[in-house]
C-alpha positions in Angstrom: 0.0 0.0 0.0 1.1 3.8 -1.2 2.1 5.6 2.5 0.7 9.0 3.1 3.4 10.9 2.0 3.8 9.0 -1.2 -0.3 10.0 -1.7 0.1 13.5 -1.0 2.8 14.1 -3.5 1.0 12.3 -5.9 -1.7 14.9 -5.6 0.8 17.9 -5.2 2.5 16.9 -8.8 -0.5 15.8 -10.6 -1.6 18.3 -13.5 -4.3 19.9 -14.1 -7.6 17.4 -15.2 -8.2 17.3 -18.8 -11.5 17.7 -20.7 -12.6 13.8 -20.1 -11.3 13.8 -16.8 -14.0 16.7 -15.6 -16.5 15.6 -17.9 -15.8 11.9 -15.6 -14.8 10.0 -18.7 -11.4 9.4 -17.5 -9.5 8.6 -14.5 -8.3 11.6 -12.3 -5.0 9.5 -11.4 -4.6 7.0 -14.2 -6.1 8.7 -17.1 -8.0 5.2 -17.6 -10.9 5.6 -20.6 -14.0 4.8 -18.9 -15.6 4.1 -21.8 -13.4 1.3 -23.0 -15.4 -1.8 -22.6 -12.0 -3.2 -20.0 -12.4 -0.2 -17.9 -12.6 -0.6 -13.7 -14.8 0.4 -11.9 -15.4 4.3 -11.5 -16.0 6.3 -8.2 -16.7 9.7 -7.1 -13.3 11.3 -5.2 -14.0 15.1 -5.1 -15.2 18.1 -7.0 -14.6 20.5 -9.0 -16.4 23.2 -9.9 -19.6 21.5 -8.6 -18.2 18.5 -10.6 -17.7 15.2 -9.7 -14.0 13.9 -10.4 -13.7 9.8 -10.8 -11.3 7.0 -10.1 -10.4 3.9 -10.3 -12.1 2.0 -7.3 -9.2 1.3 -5.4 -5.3 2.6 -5.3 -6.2 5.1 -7.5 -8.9 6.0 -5.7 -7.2 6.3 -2.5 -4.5 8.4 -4.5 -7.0 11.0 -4.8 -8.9 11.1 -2.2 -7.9 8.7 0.9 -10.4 6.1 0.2 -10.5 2.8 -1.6 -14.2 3.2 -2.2 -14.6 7.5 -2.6 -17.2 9.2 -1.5 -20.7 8.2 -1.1 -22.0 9.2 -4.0 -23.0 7.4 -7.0 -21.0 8.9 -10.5 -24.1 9.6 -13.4 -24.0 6.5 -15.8 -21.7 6.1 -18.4 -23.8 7.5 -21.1 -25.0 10.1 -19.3 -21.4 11.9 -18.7 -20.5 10.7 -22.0 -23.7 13.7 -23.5 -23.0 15.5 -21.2 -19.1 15.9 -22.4 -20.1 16.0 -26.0 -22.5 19.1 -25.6 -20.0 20.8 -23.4 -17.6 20.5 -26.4 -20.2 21.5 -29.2 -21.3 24.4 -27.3 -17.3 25.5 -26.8 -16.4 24.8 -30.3 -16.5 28.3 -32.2 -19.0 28.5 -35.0 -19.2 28.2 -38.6 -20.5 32.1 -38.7 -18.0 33.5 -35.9 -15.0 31.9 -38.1 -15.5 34.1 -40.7 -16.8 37.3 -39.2 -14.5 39.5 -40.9 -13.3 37.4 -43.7 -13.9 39.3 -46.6 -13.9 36.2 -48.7 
């Protein structure tokens, strides 16, 4: 098992959470792709920005947030975060018509 110190300089070091991992697509310690079809288990660890942030159940788990099991609280389903990611990106993905404002051609 990972000692304390080890845990907390895991966190201290860790960069910042990409797009899948707020969205809780990925892993928060492992980068693990939930939505592989071999993918563990996920559980809630923390938040951010009213967000859940997932992990592995287990040592990745208690890499992030001092238990093997997180929080008690269920993640959304799969597909669920999975939407939810994909409007998040359309909605932040610049549009057709702002591209060209200003493009004389």
């Amino acid at each position: 098992m990972y000692s304390q110190e080890s845990i907390s300089g895991r966190r201290r070091g860790r960069p910042e959470p990409t797009a899948e991992t707020l969205s809780g697509l990925a892993c928060l310690v492992c980068a693990t792709d939930y939505r592989a079809a071999s993918a563990p288990e996920a559980v809630v660890v923390s938040h951010r920005d009213g967000r859940p942030l997932l992990a592995c159940r287990g040592t990745c788990a208690r890499m992030a947030g001092g238990s093997v099991d997180g929080l008690d609280e269920t993640p959304l389903p799969l597909d669920e975060r999975v939407r939810r990611h994909q409007d998040a990106a359309h909605r932040d993905a610049p549009h057709e018509d702002a591209r060209h404002q200003g493009d004389p051609s």
